[in-house]
C-alpha positions as CSV (number, residue, x, y, z in Angstrom):
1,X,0.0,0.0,0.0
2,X,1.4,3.5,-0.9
3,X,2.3,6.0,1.8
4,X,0.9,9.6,1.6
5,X,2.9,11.9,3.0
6,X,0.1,13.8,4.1
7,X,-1.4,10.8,6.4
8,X,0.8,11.7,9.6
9,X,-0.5,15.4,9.6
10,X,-4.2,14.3,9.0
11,X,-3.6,11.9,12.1
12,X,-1.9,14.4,14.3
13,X,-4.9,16.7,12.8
14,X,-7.3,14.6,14.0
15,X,-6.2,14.0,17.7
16,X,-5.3,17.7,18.2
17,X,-8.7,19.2,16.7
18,X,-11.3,16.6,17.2
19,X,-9.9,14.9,20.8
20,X,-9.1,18.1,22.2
21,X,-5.1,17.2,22.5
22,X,-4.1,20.8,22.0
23,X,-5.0,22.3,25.7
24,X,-7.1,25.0,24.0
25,X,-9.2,25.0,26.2
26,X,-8.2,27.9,28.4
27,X,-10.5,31.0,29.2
28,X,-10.3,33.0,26.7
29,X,-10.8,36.8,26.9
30,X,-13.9,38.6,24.8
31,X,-13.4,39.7,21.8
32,X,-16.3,41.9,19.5
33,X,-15.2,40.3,15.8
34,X,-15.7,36.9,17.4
35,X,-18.5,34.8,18.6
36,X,-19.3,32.1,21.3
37,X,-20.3,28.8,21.4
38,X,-22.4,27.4,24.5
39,X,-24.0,24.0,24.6
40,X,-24.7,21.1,26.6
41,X,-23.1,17.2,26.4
42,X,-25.8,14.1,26.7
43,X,-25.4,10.7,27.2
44,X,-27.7,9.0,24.3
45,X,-28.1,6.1,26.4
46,X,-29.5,7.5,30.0
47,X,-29.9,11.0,28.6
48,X,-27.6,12.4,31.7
49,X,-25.3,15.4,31.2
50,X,-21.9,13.9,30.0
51,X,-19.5,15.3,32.7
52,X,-16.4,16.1,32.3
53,X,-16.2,15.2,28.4
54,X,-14.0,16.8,25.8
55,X,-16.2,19.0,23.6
56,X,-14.0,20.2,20.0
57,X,-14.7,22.6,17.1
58,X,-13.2,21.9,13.9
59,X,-13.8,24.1,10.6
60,X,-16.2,22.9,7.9
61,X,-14.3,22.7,5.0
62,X,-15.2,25.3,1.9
63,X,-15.4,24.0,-1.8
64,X,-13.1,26.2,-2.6
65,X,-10.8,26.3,0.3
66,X,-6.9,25.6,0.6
67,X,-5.5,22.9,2.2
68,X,-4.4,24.0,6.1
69,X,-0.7,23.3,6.8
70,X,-1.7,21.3,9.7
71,X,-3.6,18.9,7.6
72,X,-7.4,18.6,7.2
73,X,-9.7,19.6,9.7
74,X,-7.0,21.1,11.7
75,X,-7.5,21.7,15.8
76,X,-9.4,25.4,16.2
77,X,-11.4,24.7,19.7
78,X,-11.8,22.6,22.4
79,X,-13.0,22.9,26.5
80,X,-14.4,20.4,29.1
81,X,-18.2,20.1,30.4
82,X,-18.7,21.0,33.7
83,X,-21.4,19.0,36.2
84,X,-24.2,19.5,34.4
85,X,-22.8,18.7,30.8
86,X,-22.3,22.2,29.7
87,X,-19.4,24.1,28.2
88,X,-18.5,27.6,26.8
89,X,-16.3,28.6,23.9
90,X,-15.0,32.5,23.7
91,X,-13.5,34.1,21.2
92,X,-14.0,31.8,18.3
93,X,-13.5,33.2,14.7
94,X,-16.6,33.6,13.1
95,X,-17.7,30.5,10.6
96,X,-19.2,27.3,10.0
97,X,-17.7,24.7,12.3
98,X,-18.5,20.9,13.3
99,X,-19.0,20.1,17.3
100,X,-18.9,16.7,18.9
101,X,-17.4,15.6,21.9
102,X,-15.6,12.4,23.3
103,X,-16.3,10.8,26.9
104,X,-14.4,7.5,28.3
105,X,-16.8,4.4,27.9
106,X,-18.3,6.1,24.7
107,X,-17.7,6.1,21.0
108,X,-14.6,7.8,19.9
109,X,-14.6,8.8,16.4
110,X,-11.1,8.4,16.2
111,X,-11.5,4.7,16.6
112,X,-13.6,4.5,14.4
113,X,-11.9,5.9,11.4
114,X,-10.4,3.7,8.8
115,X,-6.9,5.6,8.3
116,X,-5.7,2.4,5.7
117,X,-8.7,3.6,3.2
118,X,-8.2,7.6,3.7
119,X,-4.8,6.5,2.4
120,X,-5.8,5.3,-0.8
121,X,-7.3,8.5,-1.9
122,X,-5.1,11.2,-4.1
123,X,-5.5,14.5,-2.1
124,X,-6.4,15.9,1.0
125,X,-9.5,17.4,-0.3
126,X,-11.0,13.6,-0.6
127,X,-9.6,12.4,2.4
128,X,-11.3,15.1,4.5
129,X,-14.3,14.2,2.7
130,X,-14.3,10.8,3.6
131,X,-12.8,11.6,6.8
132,X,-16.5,13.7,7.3
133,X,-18.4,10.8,5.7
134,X,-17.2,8.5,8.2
135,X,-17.5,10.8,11.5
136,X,-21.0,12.3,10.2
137,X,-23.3,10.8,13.2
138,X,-20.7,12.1,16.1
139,X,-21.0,15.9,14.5
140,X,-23.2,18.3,14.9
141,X,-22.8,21.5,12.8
142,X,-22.7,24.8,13.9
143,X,-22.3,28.7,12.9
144,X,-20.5,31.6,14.6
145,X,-21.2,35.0,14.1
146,X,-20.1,38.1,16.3
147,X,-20.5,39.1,19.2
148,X,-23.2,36.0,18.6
149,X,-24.0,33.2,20.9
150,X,-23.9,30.2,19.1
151,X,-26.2,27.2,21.5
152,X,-25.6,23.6,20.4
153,X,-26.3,20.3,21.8
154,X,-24.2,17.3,21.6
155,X,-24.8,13.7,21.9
156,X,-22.1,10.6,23.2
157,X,-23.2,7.3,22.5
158,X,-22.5,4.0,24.6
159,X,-19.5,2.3,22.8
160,X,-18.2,-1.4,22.5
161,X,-15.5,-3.1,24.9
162,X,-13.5,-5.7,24.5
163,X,-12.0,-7.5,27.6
164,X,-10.0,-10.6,28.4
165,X,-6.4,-11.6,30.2
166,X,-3.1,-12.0,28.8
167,X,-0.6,-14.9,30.3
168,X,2.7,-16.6,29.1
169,X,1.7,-20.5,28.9
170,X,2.8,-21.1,31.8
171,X,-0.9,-19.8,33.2
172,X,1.8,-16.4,34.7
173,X,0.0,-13.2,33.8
174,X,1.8,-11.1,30.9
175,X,1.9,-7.9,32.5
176,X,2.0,-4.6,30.5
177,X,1.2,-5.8,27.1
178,X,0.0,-3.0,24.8
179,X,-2.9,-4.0,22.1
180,X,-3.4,-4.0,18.4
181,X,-6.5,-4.4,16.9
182,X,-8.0,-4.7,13.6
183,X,-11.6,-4.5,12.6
184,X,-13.3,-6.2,9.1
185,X,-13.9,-3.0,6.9
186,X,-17.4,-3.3,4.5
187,X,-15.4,-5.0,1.5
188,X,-13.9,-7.7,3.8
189,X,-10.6,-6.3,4.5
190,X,-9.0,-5.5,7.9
191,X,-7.5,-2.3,9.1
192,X,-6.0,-1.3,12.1
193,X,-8.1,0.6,14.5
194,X,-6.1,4.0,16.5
195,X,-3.5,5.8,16.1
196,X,-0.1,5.8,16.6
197,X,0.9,9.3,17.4
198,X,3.4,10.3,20.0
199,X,3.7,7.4,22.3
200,X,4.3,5.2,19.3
201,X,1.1,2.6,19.8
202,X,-2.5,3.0,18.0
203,X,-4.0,1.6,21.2
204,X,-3.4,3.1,24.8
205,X,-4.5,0.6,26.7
206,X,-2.0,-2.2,28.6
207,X,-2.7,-5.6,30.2
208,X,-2.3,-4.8,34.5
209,X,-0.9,-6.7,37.4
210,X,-2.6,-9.6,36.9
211,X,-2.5,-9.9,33.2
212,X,-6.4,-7.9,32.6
213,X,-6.7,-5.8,30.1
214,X,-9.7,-4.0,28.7
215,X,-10.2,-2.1,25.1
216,X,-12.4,0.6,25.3
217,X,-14.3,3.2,23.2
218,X,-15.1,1.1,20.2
219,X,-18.0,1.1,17.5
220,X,-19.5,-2.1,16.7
221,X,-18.1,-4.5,14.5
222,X,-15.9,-7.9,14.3
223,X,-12.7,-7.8,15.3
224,X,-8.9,-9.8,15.7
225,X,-7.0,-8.5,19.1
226,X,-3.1,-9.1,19.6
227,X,-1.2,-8.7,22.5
228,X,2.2,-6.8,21.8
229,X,5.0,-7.6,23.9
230,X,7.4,-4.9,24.5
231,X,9.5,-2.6,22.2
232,X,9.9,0.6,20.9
233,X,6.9,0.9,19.5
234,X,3.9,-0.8,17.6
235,X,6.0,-1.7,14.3
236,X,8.5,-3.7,16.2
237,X,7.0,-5.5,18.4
238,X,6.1,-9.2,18.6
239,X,2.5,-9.9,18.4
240,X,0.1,-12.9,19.9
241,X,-3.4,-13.1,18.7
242,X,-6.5,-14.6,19.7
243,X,-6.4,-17.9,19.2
244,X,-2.7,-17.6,20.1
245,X,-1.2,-17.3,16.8
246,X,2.0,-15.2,15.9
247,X,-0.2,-14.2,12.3
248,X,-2.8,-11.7,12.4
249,X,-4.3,-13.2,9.4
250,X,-5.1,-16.7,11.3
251,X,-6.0,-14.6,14.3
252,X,-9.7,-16.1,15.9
253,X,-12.1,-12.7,15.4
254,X,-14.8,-11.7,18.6
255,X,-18.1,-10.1,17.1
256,X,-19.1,-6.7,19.7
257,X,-22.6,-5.0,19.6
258,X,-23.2,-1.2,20.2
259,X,-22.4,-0.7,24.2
260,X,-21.5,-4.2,24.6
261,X,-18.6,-5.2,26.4
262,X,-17.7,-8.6,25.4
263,X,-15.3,-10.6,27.7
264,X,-13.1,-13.9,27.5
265,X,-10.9,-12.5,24.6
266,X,-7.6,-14.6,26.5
267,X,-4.3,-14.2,24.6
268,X,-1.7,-17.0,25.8
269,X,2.2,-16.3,25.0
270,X,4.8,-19.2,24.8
271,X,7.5,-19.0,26.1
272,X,9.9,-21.2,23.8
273,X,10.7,-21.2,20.0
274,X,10.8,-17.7,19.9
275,X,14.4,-16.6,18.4
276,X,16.2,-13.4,17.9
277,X,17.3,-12.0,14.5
278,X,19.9,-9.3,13.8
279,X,22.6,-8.0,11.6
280,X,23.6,-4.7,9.6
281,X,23.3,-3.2,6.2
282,X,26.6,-2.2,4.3
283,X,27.5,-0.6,1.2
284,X,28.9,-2.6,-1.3
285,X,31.6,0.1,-2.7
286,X,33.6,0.0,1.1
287,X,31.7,-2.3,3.6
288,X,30.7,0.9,5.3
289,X,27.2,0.6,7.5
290,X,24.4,2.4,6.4
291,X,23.0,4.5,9.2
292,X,19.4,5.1,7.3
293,X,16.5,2.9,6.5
294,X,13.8,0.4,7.0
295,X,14.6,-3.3,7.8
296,X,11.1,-5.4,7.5
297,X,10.5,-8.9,8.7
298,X,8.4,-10.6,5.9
299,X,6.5,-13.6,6.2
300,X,7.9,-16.0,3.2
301,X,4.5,-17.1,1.8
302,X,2.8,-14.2,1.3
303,X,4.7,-11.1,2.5
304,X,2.9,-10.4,5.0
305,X,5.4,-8.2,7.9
306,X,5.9,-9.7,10.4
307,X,8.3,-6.5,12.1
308,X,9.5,-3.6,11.1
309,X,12.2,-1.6,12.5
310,X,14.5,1.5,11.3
311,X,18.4,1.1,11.2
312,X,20.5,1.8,14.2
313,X,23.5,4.8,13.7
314,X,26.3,1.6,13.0
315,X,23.8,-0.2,10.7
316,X,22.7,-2.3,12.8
317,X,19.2,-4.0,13.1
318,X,17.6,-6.6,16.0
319,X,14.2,-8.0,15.8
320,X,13.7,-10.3,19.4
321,X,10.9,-12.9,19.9
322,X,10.9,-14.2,16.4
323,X,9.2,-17.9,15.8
324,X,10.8,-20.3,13.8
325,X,9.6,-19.8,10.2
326,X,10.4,-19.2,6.6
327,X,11.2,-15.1,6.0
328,X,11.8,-12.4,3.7
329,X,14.7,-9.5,5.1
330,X,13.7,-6.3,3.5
331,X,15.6,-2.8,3.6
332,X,14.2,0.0,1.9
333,X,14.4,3.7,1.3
334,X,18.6,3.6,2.7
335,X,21.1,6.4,3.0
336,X,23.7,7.7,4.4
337,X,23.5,10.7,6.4
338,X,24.1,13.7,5.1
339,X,27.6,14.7,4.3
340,X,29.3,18.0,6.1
341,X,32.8,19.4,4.8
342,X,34.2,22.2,6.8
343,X,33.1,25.5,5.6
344,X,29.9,24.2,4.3
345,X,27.0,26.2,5.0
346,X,24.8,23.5,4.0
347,X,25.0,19.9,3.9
348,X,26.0,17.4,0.4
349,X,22.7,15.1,-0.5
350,X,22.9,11.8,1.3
351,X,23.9,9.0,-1.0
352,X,21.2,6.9,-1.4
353,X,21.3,2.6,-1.9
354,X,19.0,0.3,-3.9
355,X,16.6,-1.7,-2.1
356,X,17.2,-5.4,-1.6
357,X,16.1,-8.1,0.1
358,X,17.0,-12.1,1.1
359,X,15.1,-15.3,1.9
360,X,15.8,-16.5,5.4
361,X,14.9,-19.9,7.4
362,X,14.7,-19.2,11.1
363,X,15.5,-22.1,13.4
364,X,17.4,-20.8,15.9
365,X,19.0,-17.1,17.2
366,X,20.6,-15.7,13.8
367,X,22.9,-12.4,14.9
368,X,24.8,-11.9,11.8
369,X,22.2,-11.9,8.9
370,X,24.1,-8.9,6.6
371,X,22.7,-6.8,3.5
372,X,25.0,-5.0,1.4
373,X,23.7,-2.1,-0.9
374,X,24.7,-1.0,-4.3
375,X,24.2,2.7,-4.4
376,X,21.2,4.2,-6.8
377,X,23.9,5.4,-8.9
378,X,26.7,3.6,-8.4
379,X,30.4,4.7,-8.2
380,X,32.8,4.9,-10.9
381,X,34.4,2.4,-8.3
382,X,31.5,0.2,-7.7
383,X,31.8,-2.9,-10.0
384,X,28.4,-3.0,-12.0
């Protein structure tokens, strides 16, 4: 699947403007070219104030409008409800905004979202599109004029959970195990539900003391939960699924109603057979390492990763925990780092190295699996 390089900023647009990650929501003093926005948060399923839930504004898009530097429906607004569901916005720039809010133990748009199809279209302009298309029953529209108050009521509905305990097979409990979770899409496909913005992992939640862990939040659906165990971040790490598989596409699924919490989703880890694979990248022209790049674990039959990890500053690569298996060692998009003379002012283009990848049989720990590169354009040096 292509990568746009627009997707991060629509991501990091979407937490900051719609899940209210950008603090803005600070007093703010009056101002006479602005308006306000007032309103009150209910709970669809007892019809209680929602207290203490994250209420944002983000700008409805015009026709004709430019795309923001901060990505589609960039952060513009955001406060808390008080005790009795309500909330105040000063100060906001006159327009035509959407409103909804987020609660814990109710839908959250943002899981909702399927990130791997807003990828597949060409432009921001049709990715905030479907990005509306697919958050339309959590907003509710609204226009500010000035020195206008602007009233609007918003609703947070009851979401899905999806429970169970994590242990090694020895019956111990796996103790802070992060989550990955995919849910069927319309066509039949899977994608990967969250996002992985700062911390590195789509999905916050981590199994406790005693190996519980608890997935919260979610619109109805079928889904495939794997238990991560630790790394840097989400690409790296190791991954269990239900039915205590190391594939994702063998994973058992567990259906989840609107508001239902489903439980019994157990995730068991072994304990043997798992292996650890490493080695470095070179270039061909002088054996030197190759500090940039992306070193992917592929499954043999059918590509499917299996890890992913970037190079280390001597070249270097590790992937831990790996079962025994046929493979594919992939390194793409490598280069050196950028080259400094003294007096320079700026630095010389990194020299970039063709992609490349080798077959590999795991059956044991294998330290010194090594890749060397030819460069894009090779040296006058390099032997063709």
């Amino acid at each position: 699947m292509k990568t746009l390089h627009s997707l991060p900023v629509l991501c990091c647009a979407v937490c900051l403007g719609l899940l209210g990650c950008d603090n803005k929501n600070l007093p703010k003093k009056p101002d006479p070219t602005k308006g306000t926005v007032t309103g009150i948060v209910l709970c669809d399923d007892t019809g209680k104030p929602a207290r203490f839930a994250t209420v944002a504004l983000t700008a409805v898009p015009a026709k004709d409008s430019k795309n923001h530097e901060d990505g589609p429906l960039p952060a513009l607004e955001s406060t808390t409800t008080d005790l009795d569901g309500r909330f105040r916005m000063d100060a906001v720039e006159p327009g035509r905004y959407y409103a909804f809010a987020t609660l814990e133990g109710y839908l959250d748009p943002e899981r909702g979202i399927d990130f791997d199809k807003l990828e597949s279209f060409e432009n921001d302009r049709q990715r905030t599109g479907e990005a509306i298309r697919e958050w339309k029953d959590q907003l509710v529209e609204v226009t500010v004029g000035a020195q206008r108050s602007s009233e609007v009521t918003v609703r947070v509905t009851r979401a899905a959970e999806i429970a169970g305990v994590v242990t090694y097979d020895d019956s111990s409990p796996a103790i802070g195990m992060h989550f990955q979770l995919l849910r069927k899409t319309a066509t039949n496909g899977w994608t990967g539900v969250g996002l992985a913005l700062f911390s590195g992992w789509k999905i916050a939640a981590t199994s406790d003391g005693h190996g519980r862990y608890s997935i919260a939040n979610l619109p109805a659906g079928e889904y495939k939960v794997c238990a991560l165990l630790p790394a840097d971040d989400e690409d790296a790490a190791p991954h269990v699924c239900l039915g205590n598989t190391f594939r994702s596409k063998n994973a058992s699924t567990v259906k989840v109603q609107a508001g239902e919490t489903v439980g019994g989703t157990d995730i068991a880890i072994p304990l043997t057979g798992l292996r650890k694979v490493a080695g470095t990248v070179t270039a061909v022209v002088d054996a030197h390492p190759i500090v940039r790049g992306t070193v992917q674990l592929l499954y043999a039959d059918d590509r499917e990763v299996a890890r992913k990890t970037s190079l280390l500053e001597d070249g270097s690569f590790a992937f831990g925990f790996v079962p025994d298996g046929k493979y594919i060692v992939e390194v793409s998009g490598a280069a050196d780092a950028d080259q400094k003379t003294d007096g320079d002012t700026q630095a010389s283009p990194a020299r970039t190295y063709m992609d490349k990848e080798i077959p590999l049989i795991v059956a044991g720990d294998m330290e010194d699996v090594n890749l060397s590169l030819a460069r894009t354009i090779p040296d006058k040096a390099q032997t063709p």
